[in-house]
N, C-alpha and C positions, 0 to 999 in steps of 0.2 A: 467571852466576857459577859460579866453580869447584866451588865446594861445592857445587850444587844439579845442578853436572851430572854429578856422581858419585854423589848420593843415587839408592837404587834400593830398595824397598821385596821384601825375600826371600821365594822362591816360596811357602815356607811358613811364610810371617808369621801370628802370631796375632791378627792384626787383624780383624774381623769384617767378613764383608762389606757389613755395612749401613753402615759407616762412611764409603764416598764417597758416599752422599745423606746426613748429616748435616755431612760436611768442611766444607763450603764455609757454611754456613747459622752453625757454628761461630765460621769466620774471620771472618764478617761482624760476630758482636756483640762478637768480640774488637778489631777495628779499632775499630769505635763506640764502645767504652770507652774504648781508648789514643785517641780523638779529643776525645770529649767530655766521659768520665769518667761513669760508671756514676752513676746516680743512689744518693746515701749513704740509709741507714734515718736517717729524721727520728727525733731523739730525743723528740717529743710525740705525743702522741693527736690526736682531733678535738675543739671548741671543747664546753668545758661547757655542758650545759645546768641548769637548776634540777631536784635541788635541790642539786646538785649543785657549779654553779658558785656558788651563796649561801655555800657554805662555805669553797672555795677563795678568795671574796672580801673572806670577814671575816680570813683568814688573812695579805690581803695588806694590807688594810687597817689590821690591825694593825702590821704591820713596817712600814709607811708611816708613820703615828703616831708609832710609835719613831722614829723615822729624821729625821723633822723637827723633835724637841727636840734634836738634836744642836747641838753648836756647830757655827758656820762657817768656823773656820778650822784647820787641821791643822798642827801642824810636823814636822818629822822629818827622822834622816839618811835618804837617799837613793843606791842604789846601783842605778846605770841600765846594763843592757847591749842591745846588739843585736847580731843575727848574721844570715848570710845565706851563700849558698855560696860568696860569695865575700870576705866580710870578716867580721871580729866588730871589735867595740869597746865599751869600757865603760870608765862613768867613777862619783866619788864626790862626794857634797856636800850642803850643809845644802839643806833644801828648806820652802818655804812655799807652801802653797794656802789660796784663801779663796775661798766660793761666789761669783758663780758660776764665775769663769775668773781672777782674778787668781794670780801666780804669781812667784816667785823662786829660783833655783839657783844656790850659791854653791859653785864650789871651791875651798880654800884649799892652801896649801903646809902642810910640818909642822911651820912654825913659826906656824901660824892666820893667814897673810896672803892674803887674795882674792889667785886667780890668775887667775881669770875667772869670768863672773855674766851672770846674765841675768834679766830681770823682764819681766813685761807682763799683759797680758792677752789676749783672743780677738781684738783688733783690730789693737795694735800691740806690739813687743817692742823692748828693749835689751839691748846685748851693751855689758859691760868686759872686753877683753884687754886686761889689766897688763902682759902679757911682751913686746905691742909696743905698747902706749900705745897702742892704737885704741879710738874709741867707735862703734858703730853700732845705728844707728834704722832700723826696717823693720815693714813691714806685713805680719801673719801669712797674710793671703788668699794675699797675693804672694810671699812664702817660700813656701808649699805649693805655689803652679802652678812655680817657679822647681825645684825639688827632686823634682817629682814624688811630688807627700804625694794622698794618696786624698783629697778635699773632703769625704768624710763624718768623714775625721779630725780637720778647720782647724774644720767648723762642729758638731762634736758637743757633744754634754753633756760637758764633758771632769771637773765634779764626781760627777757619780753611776759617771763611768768609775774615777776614780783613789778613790772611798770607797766601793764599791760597796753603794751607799743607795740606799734601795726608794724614790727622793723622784718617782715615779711622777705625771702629771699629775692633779689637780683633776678630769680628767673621766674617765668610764668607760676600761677599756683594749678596744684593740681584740678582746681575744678571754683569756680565761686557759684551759688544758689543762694535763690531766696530765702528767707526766713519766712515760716508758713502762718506769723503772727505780723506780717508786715513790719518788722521792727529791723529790719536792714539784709543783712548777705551776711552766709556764711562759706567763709575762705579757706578750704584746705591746702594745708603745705605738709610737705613730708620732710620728719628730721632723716639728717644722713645717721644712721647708725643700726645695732644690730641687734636685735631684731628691729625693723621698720616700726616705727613710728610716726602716725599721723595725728596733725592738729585742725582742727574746724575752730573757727575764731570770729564769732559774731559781730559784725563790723556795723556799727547804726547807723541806720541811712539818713538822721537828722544829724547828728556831730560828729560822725567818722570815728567816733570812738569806740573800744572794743568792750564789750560788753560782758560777754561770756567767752571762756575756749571749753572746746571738749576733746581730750587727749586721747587717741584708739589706739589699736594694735591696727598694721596693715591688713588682716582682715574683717577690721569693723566691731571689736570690742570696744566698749567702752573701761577705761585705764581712769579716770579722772576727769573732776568736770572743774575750772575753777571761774567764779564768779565775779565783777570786780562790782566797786557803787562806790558814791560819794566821792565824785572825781573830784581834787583841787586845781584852780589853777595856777599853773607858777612860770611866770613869764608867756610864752607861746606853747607852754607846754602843759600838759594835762596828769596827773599820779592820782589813782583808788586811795582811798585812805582804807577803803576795807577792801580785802579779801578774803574769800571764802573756798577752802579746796574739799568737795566731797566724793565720791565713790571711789574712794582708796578702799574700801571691804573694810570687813565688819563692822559697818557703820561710823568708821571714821571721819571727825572733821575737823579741818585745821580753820582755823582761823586768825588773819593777820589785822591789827589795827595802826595804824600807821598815824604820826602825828608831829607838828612842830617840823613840817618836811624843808628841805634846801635844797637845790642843784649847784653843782659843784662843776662847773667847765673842766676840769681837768681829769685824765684816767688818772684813775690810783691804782695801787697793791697793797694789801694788807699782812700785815703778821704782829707778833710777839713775842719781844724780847725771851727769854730764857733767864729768868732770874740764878744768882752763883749756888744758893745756896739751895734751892729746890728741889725735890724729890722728881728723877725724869726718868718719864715713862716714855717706851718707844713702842708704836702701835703697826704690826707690817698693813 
């Protein structure tokens, strides 16, 4: 290349001479990085032991507690965007969750008429587009492989994701650790499913409330980090108004804004109607 064949290092450069036996030894952990990426400082310690971990236990056990007399169902406006280097988009609408995955998102016009909706749950889902009369039915497994959705996405906890509730398994967690900024413990739980999935879920050791999770592969990838802030309170109960989901690749970030919230004592299920005259689409 032209450039490299004009580069010539001056006779009386201040370079030191020890510097061509470090050169090369340099370039090489530089290239490993731009290859594989520098292993990041983990934000935890090593796994508590007693008595240590007896305290961090009762700490989480408590915000579990809490967390499970909550009601089941949420309402709320919803303001959903995503961006990436190569698109952003964002949209608005009334929004309803009920544990464990039931779910409905309604945009209206600004005269409050549905201009498209969709409901379901972790199996299957409906879409109404009003603006061309179409219904469609589709399997969420099959959306995620179709769209390229990460499968720890289609099969996660998607309630403890979007109310960031400490509703941690019935049995022991894999490990709980400090936080290496003193800002509480992080709780590893393993979801049941296949391939293993593990979650670290930042528990604060001033309000019991979760702060961060970070979603891995049971070998210690990181899969997703999602963020939560500006907690409301509503009753005994505590909901993010924001959310923040990033290392999904290629620089992807979602972001949820949450507003005007409700708890609803009751489980729901969601769906809709199939209007008579609609163009129906059937999605395997």
């Amino acid at each position: 290349m032209k450039l490299l064949s004009n580069f010539s290092i001056p006779e009386k450069s201040n370079i030191p001479k020890s510097f061509p036996g470090i050169f090369w030894p340099l370039c090489m952990i530089l290239v490993w990085c731009c290859v594989t990426g520098c292993t990041a400082k983990l934000p935890w310690g090593d796994p508590l032991a007693p008595p240590e971990y007896t305290s961090a236990a009762a700490l989480v056990d408590s915000a579990a507690a809490r967390d499970r007399r909550c009601a089941p169902t949420i309402g709320a406006d919803l303001a959903l965007s995503y961006q990436s280097p190569l698109t952003r988009k964002s949209i608005q609408g009334s929004f309803l969750f009920s544990f464990p995955s039931s779910f409905k998102f309604v945009v209206t016009n600004p005269f409050g008429q549905p201009v498209w909706a969709v409901a379901g749950d972790r199996h299957e889902y409906r879409i109404l587009d009003t603006a061309n009369s179409q219904y469609t039915w589709g399997n969420v497994k099959s959306f995620g492989t179709r769209n390229g959705i990460a499968p720890f996405l289609v099969t996660g906890d998607w309630g403890q994701w979007l109310t960031a509730r400490a509703l941690f398994p019935e049995m022991a967690p894999l490990d709980i650790r400090e936080d290496t900024e003193k800002r509480g413990y992080w709780v590893a739980t393993r979801q049941h499913s296949t391939p293993v999935v593990v979650t670290r879920s930042l528990v604060s050791g001033e309000s019991g409330l979760i702060q961060t999770r970070i979603v891995e592969t049971g070998e210690g990838k990181k899969l997703a980090q999602i963020h939560y802030s500006k907690f409301q309170q509503l009753g005994g109960c505590y909901q993010p108004q924001e959310i923040e989901i990033t290392g999904l690749g290629y620089k992807t970030l979602l972001k949820l804004h949450l507003s005007e919230m409700e708890l609803y004592p009751e489980p729901a299920t969601y769906s809709l109607p199939s209007p008579p005259y609609y163009f129906k689409r059937l999605l395997p």
